[in-house]
C-alpha positions in Angstrom: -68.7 -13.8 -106.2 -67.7 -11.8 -103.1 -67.1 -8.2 -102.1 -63.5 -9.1 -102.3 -63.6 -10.2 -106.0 -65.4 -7.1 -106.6 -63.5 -4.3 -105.4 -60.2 -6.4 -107.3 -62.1 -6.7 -110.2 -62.7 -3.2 -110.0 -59.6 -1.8 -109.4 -57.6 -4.3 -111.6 -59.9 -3.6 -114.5 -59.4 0.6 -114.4 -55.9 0.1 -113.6 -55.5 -1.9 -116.8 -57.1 0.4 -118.8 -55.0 3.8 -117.3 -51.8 1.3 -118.3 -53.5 1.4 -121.7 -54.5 4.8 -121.9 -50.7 5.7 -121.1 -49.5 3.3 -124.2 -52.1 5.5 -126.5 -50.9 8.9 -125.7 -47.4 8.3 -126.3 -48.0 6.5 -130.1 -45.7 8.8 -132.8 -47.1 7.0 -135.7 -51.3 7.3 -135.6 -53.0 4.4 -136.7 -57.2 3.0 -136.8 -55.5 0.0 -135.3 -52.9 1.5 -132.4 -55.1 4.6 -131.9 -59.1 3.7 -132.3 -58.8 0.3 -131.9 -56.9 0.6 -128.8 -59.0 3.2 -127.4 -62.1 1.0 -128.3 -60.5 -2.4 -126.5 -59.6 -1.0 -123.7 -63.2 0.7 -123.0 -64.7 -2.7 -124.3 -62.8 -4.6 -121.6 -63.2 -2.3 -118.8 -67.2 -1.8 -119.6 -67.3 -6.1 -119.9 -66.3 -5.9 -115.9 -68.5 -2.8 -114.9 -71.7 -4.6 -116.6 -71.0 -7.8 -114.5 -70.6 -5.8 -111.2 -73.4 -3.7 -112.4 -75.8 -7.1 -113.0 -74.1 -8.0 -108.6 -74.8 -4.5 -107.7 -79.0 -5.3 -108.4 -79.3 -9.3 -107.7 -76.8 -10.3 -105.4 -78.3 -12.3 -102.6 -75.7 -11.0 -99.9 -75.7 -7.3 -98.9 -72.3 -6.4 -98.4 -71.2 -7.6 -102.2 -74.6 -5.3 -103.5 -72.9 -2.9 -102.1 -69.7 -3.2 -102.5 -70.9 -3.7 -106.1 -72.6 0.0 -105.7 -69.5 1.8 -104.9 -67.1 0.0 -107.7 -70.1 1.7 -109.9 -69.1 4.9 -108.8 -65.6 4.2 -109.2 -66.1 3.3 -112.7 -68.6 6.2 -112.9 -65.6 8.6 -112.0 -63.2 6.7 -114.3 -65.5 7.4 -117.7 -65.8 11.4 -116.3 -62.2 11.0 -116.4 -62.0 9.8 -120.0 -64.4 12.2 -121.1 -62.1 15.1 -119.8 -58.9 13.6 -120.9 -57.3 16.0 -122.8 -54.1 13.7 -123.8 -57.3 11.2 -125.1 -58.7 13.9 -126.9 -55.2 15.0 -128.4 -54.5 11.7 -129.2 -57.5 11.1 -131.7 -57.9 14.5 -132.7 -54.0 13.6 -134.1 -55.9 10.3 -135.4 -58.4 12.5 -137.3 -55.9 14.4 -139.3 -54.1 11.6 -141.0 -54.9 10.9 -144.2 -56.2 7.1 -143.0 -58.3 8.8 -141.4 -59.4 11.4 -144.0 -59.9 8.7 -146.1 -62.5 6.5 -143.9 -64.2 10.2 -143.7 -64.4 10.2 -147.4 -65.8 6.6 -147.7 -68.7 8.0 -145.0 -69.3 10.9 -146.9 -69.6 9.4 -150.7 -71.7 6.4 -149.3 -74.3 8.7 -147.8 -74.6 10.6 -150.7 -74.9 8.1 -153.1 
């Protein structure tokens, strides 16, 4: 693995997951499936890279890929502030939460702890 594969890795993997991010906020029709499911892949897949370049960033024998590795952690440090701020994101599952789908897995929660 080199710097190079890095920094592509990097910027392929938050790309793809803006692309994604773009699909989610424009859904009409709120699903689990094309709302939290969606949301959950595409953090899945972008975390699957960051822990790889996470694992170069502290045992890579060659310097310049350690830190190459360091700064595509900030970059995907910056991207997850992002998401946490995303206010289409956070629109988008708060619309999630008020289907009845939704009401209904709440339900299921709330009976099984009570029971």
């Amino acid at each position: 693995i080199t710097a190079e594969h890095i920094t592509t890795a990097t910027d392929l993997s938050i790309e793809k997951a803006k692309s994604e991010l773009e699909k989610l906020y424009t859904i009409k029709n709120r699903t689990f499936e094309n709302t939290m499911l969606a949301y959950d892949d595409l953090t899945n897949e972008a975390s699957s890279v960051f822990g790889e370049i996470y694992l170069m960033a502290n045992v890579h024998p060659n310097d310049a890929t350690r830190n190459t590795a360091s700064e595509s952690i900030a970059k995907f440090s910056g991207f997850y502030t992002e998401i946490g701020l995303d206010e289409k994101l956070y629109k988008a599952i708060k619309d999630y939460s008020l289907t009845e789908e939704a009401k209904k897995l709440t339900e299921r929660g709330t009976t099984s702890a009570s029971e």
